[in-house]
C-alpha positions as CSV (number, residue, x, y, z in Angstrom):
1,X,0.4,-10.4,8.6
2,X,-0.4,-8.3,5.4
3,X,0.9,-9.1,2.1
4,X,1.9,-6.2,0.2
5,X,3.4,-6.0,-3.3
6,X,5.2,-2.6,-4.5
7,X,5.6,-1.5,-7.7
8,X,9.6,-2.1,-9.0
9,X,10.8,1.9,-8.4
10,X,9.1,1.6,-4.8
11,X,11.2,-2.0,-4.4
12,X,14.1,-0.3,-5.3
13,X,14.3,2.9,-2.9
14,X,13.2,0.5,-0.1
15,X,15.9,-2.0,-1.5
16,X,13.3,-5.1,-1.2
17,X,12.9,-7.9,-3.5
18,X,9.6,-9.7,-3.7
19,X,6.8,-8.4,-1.7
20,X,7.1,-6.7,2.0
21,X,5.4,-8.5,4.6
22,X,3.7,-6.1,7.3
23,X,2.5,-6.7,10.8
24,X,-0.6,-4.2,11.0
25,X,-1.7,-3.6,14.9
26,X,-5.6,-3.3,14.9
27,X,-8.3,-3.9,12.1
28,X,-6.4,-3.6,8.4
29,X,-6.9,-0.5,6.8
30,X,-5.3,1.2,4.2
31,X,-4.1,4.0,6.2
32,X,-2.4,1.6,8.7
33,X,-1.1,-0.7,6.4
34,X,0.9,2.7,4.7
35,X,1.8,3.8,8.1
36,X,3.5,0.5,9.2
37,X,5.2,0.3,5.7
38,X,6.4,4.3,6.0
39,X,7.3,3.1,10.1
40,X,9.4,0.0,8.3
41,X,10.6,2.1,5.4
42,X,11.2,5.3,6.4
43,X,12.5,5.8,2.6
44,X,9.1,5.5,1.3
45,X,7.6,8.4,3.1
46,X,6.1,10.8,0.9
47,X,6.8,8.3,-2.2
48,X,3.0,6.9,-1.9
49,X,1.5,9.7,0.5
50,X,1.5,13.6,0.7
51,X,3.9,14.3,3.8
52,X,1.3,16.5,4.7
53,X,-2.3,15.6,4.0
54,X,-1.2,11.9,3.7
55,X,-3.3,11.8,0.4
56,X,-2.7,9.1,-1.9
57,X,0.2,10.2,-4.9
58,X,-1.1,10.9,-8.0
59,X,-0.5,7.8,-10.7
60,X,-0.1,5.4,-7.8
61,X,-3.3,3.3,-7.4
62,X,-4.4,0.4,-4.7
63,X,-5.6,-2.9,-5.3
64,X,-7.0,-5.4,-3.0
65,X,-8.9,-9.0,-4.4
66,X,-8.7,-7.5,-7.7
67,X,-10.6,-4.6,-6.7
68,X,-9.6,-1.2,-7.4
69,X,-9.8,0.5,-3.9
70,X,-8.3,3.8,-4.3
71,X,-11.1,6.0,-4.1
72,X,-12.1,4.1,-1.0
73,X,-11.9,5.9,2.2
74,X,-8.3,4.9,3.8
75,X,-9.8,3.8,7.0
76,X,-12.4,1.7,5.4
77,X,-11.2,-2.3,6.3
78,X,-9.4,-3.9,3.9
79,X,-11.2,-7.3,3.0
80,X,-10.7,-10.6,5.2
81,X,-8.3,-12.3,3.0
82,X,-6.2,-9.3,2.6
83,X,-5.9,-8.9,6.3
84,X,-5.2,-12.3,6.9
85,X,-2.5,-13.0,3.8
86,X,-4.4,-14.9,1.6
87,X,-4.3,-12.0,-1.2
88,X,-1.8,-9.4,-1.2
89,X,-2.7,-5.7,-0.6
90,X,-1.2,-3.7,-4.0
91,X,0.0,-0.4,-4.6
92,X,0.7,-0.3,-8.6
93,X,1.9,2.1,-10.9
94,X,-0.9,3.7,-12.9
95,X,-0.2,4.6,-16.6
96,X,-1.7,7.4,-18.5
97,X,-2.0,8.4,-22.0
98,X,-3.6,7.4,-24.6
């Protein structure tokens, strides 16, 4: 069972409270963790991904143990206490500016 927390406009379309709880068939990653989310909440397609190249959304980043794993390649395996619900898996709101 993944833990994931959304940021409040994400919550909203998908008309969650709290965080989602996922279950992910096969090693965690963060491609599968978005596809069972997308699967559970059709809303939220194209809301975190590209419909078509499935690239993450600009100002949308991904956090897992406090690490910043964005930039990491989406099938790379999310750490063990992310896949087995100890942390929650992230997806927050990036602010820019200066």
């Amino acid at each position: 069972m993944i833990r994931l927390e959304l940021p409040l406009h994400l919550r909203m379309l998908a008309q969650v409270t709290g965080e989602v709880r996922l279950d992910v068939e096969g090693e965690p990653t963060q491609r599968r963790v978005l596809d069972a989310l997308e699967a559970r909440f059709p809303m939220l397609r194209g809301t975190i991904r590209d419909h078509t190249t499935h690239e993450r959304r600009p100002f949308l980043r991904f956090f897992a143990c406090e690490q910043d794993v964005s930039h990491e390649s989406p099938d790379a395996p999310l750490p063990a206490s992310v896949a087995q619900g100890a942390e929650p898996f992230l997806i927050i709101g990036a602010l820019a500016g200066g």
